[in-house]
C-alpha positions in Angstrom: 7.9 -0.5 31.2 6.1 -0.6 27.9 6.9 -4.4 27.1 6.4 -5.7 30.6 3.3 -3.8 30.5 2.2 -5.3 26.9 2.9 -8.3 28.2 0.9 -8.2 30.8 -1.8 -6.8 28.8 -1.2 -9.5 25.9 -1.4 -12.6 28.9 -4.3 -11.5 30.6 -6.6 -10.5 27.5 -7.0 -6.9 28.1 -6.2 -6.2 24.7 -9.1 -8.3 23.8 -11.4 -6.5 25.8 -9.9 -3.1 24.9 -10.7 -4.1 21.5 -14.5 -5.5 22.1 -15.2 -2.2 23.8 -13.9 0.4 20.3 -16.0 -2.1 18.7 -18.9 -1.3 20.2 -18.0 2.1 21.1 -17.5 3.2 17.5 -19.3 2.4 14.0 -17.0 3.1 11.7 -12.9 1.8 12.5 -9.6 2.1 11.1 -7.4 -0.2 8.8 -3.8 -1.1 9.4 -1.4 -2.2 6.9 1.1 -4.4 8.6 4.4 -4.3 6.8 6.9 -7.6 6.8 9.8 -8.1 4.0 11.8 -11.4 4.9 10.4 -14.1 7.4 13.1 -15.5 8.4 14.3 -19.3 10.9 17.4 -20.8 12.2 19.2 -22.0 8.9 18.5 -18.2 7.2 21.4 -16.6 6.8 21.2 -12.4 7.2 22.5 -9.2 9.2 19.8 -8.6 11.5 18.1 -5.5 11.4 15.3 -5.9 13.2 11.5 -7.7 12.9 10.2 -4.6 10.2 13.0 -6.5 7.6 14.2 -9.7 9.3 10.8 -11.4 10.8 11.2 -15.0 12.6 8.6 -17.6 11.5 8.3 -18.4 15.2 6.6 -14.8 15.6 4.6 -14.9 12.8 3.1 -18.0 13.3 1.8 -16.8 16.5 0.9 -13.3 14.9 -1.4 -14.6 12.4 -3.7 -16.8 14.5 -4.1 -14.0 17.2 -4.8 -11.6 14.3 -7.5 -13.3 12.4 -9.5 -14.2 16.2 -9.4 -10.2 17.2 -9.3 -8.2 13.5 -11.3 -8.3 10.4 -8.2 -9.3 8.1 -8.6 -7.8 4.4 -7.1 -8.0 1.3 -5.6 -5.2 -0.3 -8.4 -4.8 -2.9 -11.4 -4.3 0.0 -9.2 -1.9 1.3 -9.3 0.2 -1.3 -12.8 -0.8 -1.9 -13.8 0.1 1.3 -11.8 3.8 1.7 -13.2 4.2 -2.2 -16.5 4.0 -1.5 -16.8 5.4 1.7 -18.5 2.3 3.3 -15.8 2.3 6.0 -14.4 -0.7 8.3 -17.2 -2.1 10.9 -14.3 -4.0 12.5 -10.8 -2.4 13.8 -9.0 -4.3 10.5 -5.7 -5.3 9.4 -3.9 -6.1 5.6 -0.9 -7.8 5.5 1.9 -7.1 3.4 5.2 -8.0 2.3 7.6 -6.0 0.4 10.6 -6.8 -3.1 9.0 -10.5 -3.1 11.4 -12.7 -1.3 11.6 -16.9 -1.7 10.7 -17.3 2.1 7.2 -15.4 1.6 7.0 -18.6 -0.4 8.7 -21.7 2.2 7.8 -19.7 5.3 5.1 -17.3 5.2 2.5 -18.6 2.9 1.9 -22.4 4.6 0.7 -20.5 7.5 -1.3 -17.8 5.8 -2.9 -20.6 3.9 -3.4 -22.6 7.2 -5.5 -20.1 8.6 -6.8 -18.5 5.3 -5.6 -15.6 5.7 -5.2 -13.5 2.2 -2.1 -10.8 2.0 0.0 -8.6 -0.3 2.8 -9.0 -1.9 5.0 -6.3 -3.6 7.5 -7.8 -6.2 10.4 -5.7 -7.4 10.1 -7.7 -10.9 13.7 -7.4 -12.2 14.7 -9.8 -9.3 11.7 -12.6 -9.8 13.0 -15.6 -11.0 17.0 -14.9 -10.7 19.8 -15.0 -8.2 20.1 -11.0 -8.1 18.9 -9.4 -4.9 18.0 -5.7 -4.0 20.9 -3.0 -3.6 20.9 -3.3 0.0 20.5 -6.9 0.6 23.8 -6.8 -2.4 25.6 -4.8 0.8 24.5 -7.5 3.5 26.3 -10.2 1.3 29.2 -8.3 0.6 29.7 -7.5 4.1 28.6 -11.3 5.3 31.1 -12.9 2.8 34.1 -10.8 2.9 37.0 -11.9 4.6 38.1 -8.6 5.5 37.9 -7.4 9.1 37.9 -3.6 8.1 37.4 -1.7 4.9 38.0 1.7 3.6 34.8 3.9 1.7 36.4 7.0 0.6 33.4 8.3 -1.1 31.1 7.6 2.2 33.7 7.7 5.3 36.5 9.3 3.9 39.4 8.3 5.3 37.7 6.3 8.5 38.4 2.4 8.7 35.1 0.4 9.0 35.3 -2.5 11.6 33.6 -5.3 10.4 34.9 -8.2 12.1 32.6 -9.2 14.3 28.9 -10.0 13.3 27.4 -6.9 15.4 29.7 -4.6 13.8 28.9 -6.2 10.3 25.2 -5.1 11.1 26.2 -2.2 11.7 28.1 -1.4 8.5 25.7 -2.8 6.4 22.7 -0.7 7.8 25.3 2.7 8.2 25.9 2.0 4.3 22.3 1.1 3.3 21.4 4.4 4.9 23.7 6.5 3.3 22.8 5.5 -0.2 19.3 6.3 0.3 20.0 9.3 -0.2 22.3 9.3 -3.4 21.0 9.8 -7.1 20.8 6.2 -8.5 23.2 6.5 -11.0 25.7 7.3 -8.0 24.0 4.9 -5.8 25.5 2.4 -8.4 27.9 3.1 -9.0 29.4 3.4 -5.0 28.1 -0.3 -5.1 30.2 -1.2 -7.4 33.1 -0.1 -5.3 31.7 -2.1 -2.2 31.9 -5.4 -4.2 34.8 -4.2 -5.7 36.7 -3.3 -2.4 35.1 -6.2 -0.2 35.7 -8.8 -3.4 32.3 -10.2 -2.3 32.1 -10.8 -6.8 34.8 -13.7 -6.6 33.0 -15.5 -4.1 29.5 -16.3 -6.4 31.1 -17.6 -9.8 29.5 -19.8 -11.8 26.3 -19.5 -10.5 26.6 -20.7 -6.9 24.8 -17.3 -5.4 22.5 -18.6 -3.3 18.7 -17.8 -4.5 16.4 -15.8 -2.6 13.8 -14.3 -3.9 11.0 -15.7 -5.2 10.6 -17.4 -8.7 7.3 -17.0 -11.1 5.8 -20.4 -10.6 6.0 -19.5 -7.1 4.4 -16.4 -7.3 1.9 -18.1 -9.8 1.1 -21.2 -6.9 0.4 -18.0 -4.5 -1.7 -16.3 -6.5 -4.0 -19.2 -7.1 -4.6 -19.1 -3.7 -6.0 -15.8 -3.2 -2.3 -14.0 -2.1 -2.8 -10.7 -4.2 0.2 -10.0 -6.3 1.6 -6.3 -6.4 4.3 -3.9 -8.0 7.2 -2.6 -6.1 9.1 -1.1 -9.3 11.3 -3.1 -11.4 14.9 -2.7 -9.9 13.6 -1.3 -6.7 15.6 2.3 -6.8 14.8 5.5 -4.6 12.1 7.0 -7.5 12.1 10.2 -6.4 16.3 10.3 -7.0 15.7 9.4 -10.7 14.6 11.9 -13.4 10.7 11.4 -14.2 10.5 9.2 -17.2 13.0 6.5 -15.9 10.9 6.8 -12.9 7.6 5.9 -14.8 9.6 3.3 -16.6 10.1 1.1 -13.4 6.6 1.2 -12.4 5.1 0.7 -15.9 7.6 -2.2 -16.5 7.0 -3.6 -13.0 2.9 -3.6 -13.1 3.6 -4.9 -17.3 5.9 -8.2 -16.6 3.4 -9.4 -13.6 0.6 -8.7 -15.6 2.5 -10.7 -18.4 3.6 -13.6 -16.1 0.1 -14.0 -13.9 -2.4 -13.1 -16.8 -4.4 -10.8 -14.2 -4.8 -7.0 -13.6 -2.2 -5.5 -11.2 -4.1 -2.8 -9.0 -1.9 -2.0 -6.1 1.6 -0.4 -6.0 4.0 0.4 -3.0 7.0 2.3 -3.5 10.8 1.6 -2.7 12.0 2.7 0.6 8.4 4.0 1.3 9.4 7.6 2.9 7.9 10.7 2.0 10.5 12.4 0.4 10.8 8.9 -1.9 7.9 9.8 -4.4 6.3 12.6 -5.6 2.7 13.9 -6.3 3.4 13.6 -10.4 4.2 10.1 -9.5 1.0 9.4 -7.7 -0.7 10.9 -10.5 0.7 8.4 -13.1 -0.1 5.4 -10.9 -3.8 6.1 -11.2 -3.5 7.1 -14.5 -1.8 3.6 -15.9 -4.5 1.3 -13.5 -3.3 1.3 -9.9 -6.1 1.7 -7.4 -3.6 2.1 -4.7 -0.2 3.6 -3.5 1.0 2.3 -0.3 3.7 4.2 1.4 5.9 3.0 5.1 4.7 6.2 6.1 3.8 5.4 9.7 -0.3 5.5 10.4 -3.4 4.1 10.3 -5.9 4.5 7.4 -9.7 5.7 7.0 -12.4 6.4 4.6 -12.3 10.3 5.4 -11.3 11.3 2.7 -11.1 8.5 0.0 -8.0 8.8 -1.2 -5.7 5.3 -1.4 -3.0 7.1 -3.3 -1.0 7.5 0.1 -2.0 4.9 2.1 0.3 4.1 5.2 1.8 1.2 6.8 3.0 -0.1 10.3 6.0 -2.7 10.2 5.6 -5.6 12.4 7.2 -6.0 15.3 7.6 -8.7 17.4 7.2 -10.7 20.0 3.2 -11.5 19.6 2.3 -8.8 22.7 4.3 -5.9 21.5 2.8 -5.7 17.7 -0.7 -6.7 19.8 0.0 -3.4 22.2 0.9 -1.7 19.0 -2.0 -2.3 17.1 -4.4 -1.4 20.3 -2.3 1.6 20.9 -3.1 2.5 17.5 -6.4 2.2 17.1 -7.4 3.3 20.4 -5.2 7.0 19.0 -6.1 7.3 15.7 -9.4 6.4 16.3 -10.5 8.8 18.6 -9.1 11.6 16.4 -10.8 10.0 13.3 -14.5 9.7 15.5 -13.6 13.6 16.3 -12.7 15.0 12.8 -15.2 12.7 11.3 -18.2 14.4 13.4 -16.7 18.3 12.7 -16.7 16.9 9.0 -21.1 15.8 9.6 -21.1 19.1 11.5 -20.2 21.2 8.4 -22.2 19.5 6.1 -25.5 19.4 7.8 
């Protein structure tokens, strides 16, 4: 019932209403950080695995219009800002964000954020900028896309279980049933399985000389962005699970991450989101060193909305999009509605104590 009932909602403008009324209901609102990682149209060429990683341009373009006429829309350094100094948000508001830094931010994504002047995020995992490499698991999606196996063997995942892949629902399958499984592998091992993938699927023979496809973005296309008001941000260097690495290799990535764009874009580098984005992916210590070397804020894909209780934008949380138009609208009204009725409570038990 949920999407008929969103759609409804969506069609005939209650969400619009729903909205004016927690305006004037409520003084002080909550931010969202809206997560994409590839916008994608017909001639891309991917796995699917849903809108949060594999967004369609045709979605987004009616996202962002819809978005700016119903939210405040911020940028990721009045977000911090804001939750900083306690001002707090006067309008329910939205960031935008896009994660590891991909060329279609660049052919897709940014015409229609510069259309409609709408500023955004983007987290670069720097190793990748400017080459034909990709991140670990979009190295799995090729593998699987190109091979011309129809089953495979993964001793050291499946043991001794034959993995279908011969049609393009069970290549999406592998490829995400893989992905998954690594997450949770030191990165040394993590590797070192991948090269087992490549070498079992023989994806390597199929890219020699250079003919990989590219992408991910370049550094005059970050540098055109940036120009423009799209904030640039660190996502590590070689994007790997953090908290599977010992602690100085884990500091190395995000110092050598925030260094090269810094380097590249001449600017200062305030805002860092971590690989994978759970929990259990980074670690207090980590947190810690972010402030320390200049971040003013860590952003998680720890599911939530965000508020200037507390100040804190060391752990700040994301939603990922979702699509079509009048689910992420239901979403986002859902949200805010939820979370900010339990805010408004804590927030006068908080005045309570202090008076």
């Amino acid at each position: 019932m949920k999407p008929f009932l969103y759609f409804l909602f969506f069609h005939f403008r209650i969400f619009d209403l729903l909205l004016i009324i927690l305006t004037k209901l409520r003084k002080n609102h909550l931010c969202i950080i809206l997560l994409y990682h590839r916008i994608v149209d017909a001639h891309s060429k991917y796995l699917e695995k849903g809108p949060a990683v594999h967004h369609h341009i045709r979605d987004f373009k009616r996202e962002i219009p819809y978005l700016k006429k119903n939210y405040k829309i911020l940028s990721m350094d009045d977000v911090a800002h804001y939750i900083k100094s306690g001002i707090g948000f006067k309008r329910p508001s939205i960031a935008i964000s896009f994660d590891d830094g991909y060329l279609d931010n660049y052919t897709l994504a940014y015409p229609v954020l510069k259309k409609y002047g709408v500023p955004a995020t983007i987290y670069l995992t720097t190793s990748l900028i400017g080459t034909l490499e990709r991140t670990w698991p979009d190295e799995i999606e090729l593998a699987i896309m190109e091979t011309k196996k129809d089953e495979f063997k993964l001793q050291t995942l499946f043991g001794d279980k034959e993995v279908q892949i011969k049609t393009k629902e069970e290549k999406e399958q592998a490829s995400m049933k893989i992905a998954e499984a690594l997450k949770n592998r030191p990165d040394d091992e993590r590797k070192k399985i991948m090269g087992e993938i490549k070498k079992i699927l023989g994806e390597d023979r199929n890219y020699e000389n250079n003919l990989k496809p590219r992408i991910m973005l370049n550094w005059n296309e970050v540098k055109k962005m940036a120009a423009s008001g799209i904030t640039t941000g660190s996502h590590s260097h070689t994007h790997p699970i953090l908290s599977s690495m010992p602690f100085e290799k884990s500091k190395e990535e995000i110092f050598n991450s925030k260094k090269m764009i810094e380097e590249n874009l001449g600017i200062q580098v305030k805002h860092f989101a971590f690989p994978n984005g759970r929990k259990e992916d980074f670690s207090e210590e980590l947190r810690d060193y972010c402030k320390e070397i200049g971040f003013e804020s860590v952003a998680s894909v720890i599911y939530g909305t965000n508020n200037t209780l507390n100040g804190n934008t060391m752990g700040l949380k994301r939603i990922s999009a979702t699509s079509p138009v009048w689910m992420l609208a239901g979403e986002l009204v859902r949200l805010f509605w939820k979370d900010g009725i339990k805010k408004g409570f804590q927030r006068t038990q908080q005045t309570q104590r202090t008076q």
